[in-house]
N, C-alpha and C positions, 0 to 999 in steps of 0.2 A: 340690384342692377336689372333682373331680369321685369323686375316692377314696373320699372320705370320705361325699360322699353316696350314691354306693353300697353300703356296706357297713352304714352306717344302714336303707336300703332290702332291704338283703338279712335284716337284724336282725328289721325291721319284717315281714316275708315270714316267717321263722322265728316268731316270735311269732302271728301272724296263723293259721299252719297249727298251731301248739301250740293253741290255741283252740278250734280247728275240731274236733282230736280230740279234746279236753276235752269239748268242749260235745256231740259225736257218744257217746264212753262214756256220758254220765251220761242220753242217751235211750233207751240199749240195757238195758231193763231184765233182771234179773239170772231165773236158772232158776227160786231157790224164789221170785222174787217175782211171776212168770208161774205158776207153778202155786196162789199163794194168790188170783190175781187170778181166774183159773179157777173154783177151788172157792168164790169169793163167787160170782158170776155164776152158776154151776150152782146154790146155793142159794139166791139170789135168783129165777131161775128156780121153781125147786121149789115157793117160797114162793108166790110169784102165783098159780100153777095150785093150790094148793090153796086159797087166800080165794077164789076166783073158783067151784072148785066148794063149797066151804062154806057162797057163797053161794047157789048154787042147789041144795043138797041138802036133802030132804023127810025125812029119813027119820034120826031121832035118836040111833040107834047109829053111822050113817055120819059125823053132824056130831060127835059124840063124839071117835071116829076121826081125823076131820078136823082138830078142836081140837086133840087131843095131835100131831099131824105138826105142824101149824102151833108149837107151844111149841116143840116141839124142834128144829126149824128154827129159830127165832128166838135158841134158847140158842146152837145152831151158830153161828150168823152176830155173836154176841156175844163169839164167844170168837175168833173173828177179827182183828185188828188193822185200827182204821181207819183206810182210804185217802183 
């Protein structure tokens, strides 16, 4: 008896660590999915600081300027895959 509940225990221990490394890969995100997570954050980044000065900017060729970074940043970040 005591066999058998060991080897159940060792079963259980075996499974237990399969798990662990199951569950350890699938939080190691992968290289291209770290460089996409990257380049949103760098253009979310990018993004901020230009509404921010868009909104304090006086002078109508600069908010002009401003507007087209701001579109084309937002088409960027559309053409990203949502996380």
């Amino acid at each position: 008896m005591a066999r058998g509940w060991e080897s159940k225990s060792v079963a259980t221990q075996i499974d237990m660590a399969e798990n662990r490394s199951a569950v350890a890969r699938a939080k190691v995100l992968s290289e291209e999915s770290l460089d996409l997570l990257r380049k949103k954050e760098s253009l979310l980044m990018s993004r901020t600081r230009v509404v921010r000065d868009l909104e304090s900017a006086q002078n109508p060729r600069y908010r002009a300027v401003l507007s087209k970074a701001l579109a084309g940043l937002d088409a960027q970040l559309s053409t990203l895959a949502p996380e």
